[in-house]
C-alpha positions as CSV (number, residue, x, y, z in Angstrom):
1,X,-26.0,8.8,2.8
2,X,-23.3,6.4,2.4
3,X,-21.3,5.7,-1.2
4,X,-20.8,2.2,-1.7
5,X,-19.1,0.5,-5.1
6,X,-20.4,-2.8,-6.3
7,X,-18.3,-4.8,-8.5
8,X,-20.1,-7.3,-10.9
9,X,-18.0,-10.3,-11.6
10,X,-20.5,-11.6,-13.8
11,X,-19.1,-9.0,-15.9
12,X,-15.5,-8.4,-15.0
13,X,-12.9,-8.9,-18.0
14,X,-9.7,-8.1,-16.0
15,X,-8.9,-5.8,-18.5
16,X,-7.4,-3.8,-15.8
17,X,-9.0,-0.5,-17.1
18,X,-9.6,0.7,-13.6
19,X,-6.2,0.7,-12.4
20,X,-4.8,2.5,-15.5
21,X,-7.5,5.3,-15.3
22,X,-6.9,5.5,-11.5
23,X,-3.4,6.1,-11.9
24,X,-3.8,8.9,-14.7
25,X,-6.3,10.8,-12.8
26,X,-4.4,10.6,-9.3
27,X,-0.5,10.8,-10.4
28,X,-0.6,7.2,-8.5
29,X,3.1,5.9,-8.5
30,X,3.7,3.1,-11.5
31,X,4.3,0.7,-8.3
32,X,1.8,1.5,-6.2
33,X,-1.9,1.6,-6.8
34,X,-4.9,2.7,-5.2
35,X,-7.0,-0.1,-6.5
36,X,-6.2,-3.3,-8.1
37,X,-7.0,-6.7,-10.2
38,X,-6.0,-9.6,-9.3
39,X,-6.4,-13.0,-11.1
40,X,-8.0,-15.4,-9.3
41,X,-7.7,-19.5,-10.5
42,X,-9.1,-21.8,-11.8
43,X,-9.3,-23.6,-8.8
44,X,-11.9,-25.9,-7.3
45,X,-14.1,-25.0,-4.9
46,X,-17.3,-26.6,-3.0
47,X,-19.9,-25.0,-6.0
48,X,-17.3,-26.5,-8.7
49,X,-14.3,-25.1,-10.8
50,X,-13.9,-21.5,-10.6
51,X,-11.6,-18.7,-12.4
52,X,-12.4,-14.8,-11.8
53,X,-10.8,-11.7,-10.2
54,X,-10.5,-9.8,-7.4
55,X,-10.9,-6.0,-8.3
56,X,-9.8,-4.3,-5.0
57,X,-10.5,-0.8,-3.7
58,X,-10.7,1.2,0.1
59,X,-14.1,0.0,1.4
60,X,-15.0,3.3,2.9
61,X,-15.9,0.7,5.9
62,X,-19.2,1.7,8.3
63,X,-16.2,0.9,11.7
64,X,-13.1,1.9,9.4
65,X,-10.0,0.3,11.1
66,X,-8.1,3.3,9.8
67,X,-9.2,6.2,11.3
68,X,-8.6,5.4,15.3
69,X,-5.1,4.8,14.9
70,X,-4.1,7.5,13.4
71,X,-1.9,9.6,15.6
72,X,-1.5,13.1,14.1
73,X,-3.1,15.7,16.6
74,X,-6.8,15.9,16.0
75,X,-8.1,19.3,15.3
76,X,-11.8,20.5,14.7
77,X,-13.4,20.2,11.3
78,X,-16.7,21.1,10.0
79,X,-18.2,19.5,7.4
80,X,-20.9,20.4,5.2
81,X,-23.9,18.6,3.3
82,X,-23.7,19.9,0.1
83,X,-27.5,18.9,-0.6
84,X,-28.7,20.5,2.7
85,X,-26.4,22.6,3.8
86,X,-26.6,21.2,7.2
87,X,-23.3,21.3,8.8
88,X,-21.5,18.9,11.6
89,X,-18.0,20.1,13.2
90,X,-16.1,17.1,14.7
91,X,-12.4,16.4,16.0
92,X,-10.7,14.3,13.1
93,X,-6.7,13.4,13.0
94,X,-5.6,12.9,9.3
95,X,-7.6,10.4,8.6
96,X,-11.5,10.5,8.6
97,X,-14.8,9.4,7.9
98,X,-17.2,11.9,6.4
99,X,-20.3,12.2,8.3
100,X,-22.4,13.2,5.5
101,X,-21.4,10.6,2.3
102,X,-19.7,8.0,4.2
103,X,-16.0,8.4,2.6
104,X,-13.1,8.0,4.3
105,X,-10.8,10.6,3.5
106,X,-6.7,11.5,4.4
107,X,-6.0,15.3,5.2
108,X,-2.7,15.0,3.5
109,X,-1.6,18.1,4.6
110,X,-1.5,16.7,8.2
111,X,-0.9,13.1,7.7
112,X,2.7,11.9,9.5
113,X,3.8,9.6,7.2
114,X,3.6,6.7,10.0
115,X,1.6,4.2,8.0
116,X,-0.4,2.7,11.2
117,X,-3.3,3.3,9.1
118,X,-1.9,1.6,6.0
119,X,-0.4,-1.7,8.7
120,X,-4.2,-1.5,10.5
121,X,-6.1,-1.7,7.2
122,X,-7.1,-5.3,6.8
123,X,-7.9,-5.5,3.2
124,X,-4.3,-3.6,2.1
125,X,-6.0,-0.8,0.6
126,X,-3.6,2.1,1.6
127,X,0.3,2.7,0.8
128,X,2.6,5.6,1.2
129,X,3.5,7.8,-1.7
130,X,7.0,8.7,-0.9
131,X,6.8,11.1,-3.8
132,X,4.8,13.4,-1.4
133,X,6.6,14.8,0.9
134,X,5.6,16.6,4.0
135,X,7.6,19.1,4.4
136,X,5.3,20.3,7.4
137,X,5.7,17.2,9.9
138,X,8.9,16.3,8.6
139,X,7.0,12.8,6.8
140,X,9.3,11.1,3.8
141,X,5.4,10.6,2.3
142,X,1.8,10.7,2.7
143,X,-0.5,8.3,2.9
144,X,-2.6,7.9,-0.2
145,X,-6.1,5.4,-1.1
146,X,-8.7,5.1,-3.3
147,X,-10.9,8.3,-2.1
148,X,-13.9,7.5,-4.2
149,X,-12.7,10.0,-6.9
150,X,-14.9,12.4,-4.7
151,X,-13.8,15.7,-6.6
152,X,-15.3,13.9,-9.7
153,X,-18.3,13.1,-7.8
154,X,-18.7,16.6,-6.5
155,X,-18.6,17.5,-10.1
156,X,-21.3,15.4,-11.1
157,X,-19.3,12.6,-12.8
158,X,-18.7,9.0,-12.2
159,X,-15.6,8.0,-10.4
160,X,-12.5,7.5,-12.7
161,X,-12.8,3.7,-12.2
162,X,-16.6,3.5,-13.0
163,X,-16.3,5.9,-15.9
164,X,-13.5,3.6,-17.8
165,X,-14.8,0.3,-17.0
166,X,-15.6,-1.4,-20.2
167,X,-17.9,-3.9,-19.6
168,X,-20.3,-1.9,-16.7
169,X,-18.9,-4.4,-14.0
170,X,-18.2,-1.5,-11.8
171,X,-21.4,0.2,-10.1
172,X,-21.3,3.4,-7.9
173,X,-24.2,4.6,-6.0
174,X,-26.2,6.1,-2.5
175,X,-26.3,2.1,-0.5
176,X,-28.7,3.8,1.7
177,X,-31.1,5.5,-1.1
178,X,-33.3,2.4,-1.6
179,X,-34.0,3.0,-5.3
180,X,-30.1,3.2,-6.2
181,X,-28.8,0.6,-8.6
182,X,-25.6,-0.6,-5.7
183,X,-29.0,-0.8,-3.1
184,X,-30.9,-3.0,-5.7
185,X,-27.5,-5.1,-6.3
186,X,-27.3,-5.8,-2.8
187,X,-30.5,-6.6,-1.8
188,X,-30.1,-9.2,-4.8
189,X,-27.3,-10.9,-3.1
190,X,-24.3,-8.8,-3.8
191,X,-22.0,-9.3,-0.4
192,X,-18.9,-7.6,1.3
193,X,-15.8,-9.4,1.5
194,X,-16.1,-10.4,5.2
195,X,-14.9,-13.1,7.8
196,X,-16.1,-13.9,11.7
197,X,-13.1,-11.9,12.8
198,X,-13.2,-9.1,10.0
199,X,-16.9,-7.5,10.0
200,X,-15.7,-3.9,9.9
201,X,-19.0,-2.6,7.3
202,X,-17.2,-2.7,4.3
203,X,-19.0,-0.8,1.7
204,X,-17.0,-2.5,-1.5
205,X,-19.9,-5.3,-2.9
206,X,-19.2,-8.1,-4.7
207,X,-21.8,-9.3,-7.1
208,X,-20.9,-13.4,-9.0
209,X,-21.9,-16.8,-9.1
210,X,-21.7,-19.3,-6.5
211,X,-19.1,-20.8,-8.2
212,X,-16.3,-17.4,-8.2
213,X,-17.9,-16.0,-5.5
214,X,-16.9,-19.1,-3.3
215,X,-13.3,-18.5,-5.1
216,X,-13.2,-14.7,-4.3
217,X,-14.6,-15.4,-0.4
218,X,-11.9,-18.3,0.1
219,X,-8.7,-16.3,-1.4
220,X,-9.2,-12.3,-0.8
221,X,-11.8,-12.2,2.3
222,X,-9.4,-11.1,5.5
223,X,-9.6,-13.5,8.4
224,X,-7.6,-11.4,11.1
225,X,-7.1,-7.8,11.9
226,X,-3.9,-6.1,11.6
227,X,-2.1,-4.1,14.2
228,X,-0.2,-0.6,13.6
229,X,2.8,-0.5,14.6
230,X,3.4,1.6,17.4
231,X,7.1,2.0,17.0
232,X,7.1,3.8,13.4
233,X,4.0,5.8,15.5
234,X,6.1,7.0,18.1
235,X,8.4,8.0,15.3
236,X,5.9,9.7,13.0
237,X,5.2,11.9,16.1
238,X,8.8,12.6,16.9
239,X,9.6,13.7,13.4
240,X,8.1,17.6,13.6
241,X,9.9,18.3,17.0
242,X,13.3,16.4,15.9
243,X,13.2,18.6,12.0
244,X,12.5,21.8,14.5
245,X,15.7,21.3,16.7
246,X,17.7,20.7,14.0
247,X,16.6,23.9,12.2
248,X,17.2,25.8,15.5
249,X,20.3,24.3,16.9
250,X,21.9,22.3,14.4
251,X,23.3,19.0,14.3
252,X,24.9,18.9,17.7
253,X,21.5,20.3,19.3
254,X,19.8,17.7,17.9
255,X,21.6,14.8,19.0
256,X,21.1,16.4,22.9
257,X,17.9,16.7,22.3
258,X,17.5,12.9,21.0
259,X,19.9,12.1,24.5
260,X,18.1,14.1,26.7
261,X,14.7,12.3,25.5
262,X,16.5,9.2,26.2
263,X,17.0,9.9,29.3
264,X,13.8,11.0,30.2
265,X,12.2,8.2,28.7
266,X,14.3,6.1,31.0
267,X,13.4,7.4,34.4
């Protein structure tokens, strides 16, 4: 199984439905979002004038760019198919893809704050909410994404998004059952937003005319991966050990801890 979202330009208004009911159902901060529209034209393009928009969203990608940089310590998880109870235990850091639907999920309990996965993601999809803290690594926030509303989906019900949209644009479905309405889209034509050097298995569709999908491909498909950056890494990891000495030996224990590190790290 693998959950995939199909968006259907064709029948996009922009009404911007989906962010609002995203950001009711997750607490998503008013400047932040976990999905997005954006406006796109008119502008011409080979296939004539264009004007249309680019609803955005995590991919849940088949290679997600996400999860090997993450650098919290991975632990062992087991996960369980809720159809057939078969079960699969795997190392995972904070970030992960499930093995049995596909999703690619944040253990925010774990998650360091670091945003390498956020920097590494090249279609922007992830930010951190600094209003949640983790008090347990020491993070000023936690990463947070579009997680397919999989509680919902758990429950039987549509993902917040898909439940709201107005016009039916957005469709959310099994890509791998054959008989599923995002399979049927795509074997109709419905594409990923995908470059020669950004061909990760994104599993957000796009369904349009030639006209706005040349548009959408020209002005929102990623041409270049992006790299974490190691520094705020290295200090993501530091943060637990740093919060610990200061706890146990105060201030001044702190800053010789920092020096003697330095030190170290110099030799």
């Amino acid at each position: 199984m693998q959950y995939s979202m199909v968006i259907d330009l064709n029948k996009c208004v922009g009404c911007h439905a989906c962010t609002i009911a995203c950001k009711a159902e997750w607490d998503v901060p008013a400047d932040k979002g976990r999905n997005w529209v954006h406006r796109l034209g008119p502008a011409n393009t080979p296939e004539g004038l264009a004007s249309t928009y680019y609803p955005g969203l995590c991919n849940h990608c088949n290679e997600p760019a996400c999860v090997p940089v993450c650098p919290a310590d991975p632990i062992e998880k087991t996960f369980k198919d809720k159809k057939t109870g078969k079960t699969v235990t795997m190392e995972v850091a904070a970030t992960y893809k499930d093995p049995f639907n596909g999703t690619v999920q944040v253990d925010k309990a774990r998650c360091l704050g670091c945003g390498a996965c956020a920097d590494a993601c090249p279609y922007s999809a992830r930010y951190i909410n600094e209003n949640q803290v983790n008090e347990e690594t020491g993070s000023d926030g936690t990463v947070d994404k579009c997680t397919y509303c999989m509680p919902r989906v758990e429950a039987g019900l549509d993902p917040a998004c898909v439940q709201t949209c107005l016009a039916g644009a957005r469709i959310f479905g099994d890509i791998d059952d054959p008989n599923s309405a995002v399979s049927k889209y795509k074997k109709n034509g419905a594409v990923a937003l995908t470059s020669a050097n950004v061909n990760i298995g994104s599993n957000g569709l796009y369904a349009a005319n030639k006209r706005d999908m040349s548009l959408l491909m020209s002005s929102s498909a990623p041409q270049t991966m992006p790299e974490a950056n190691m520094r705020r890494i290295l200090m993501a990891k530091m943060k637990p050990g740093m919060k610990k000495a200061a706890n146990t030996l105060g201030l001044m224990g702190l800053v010789g801890a920092v020096a003697v590190k330095g030190m170290n790290d110099d030799k």
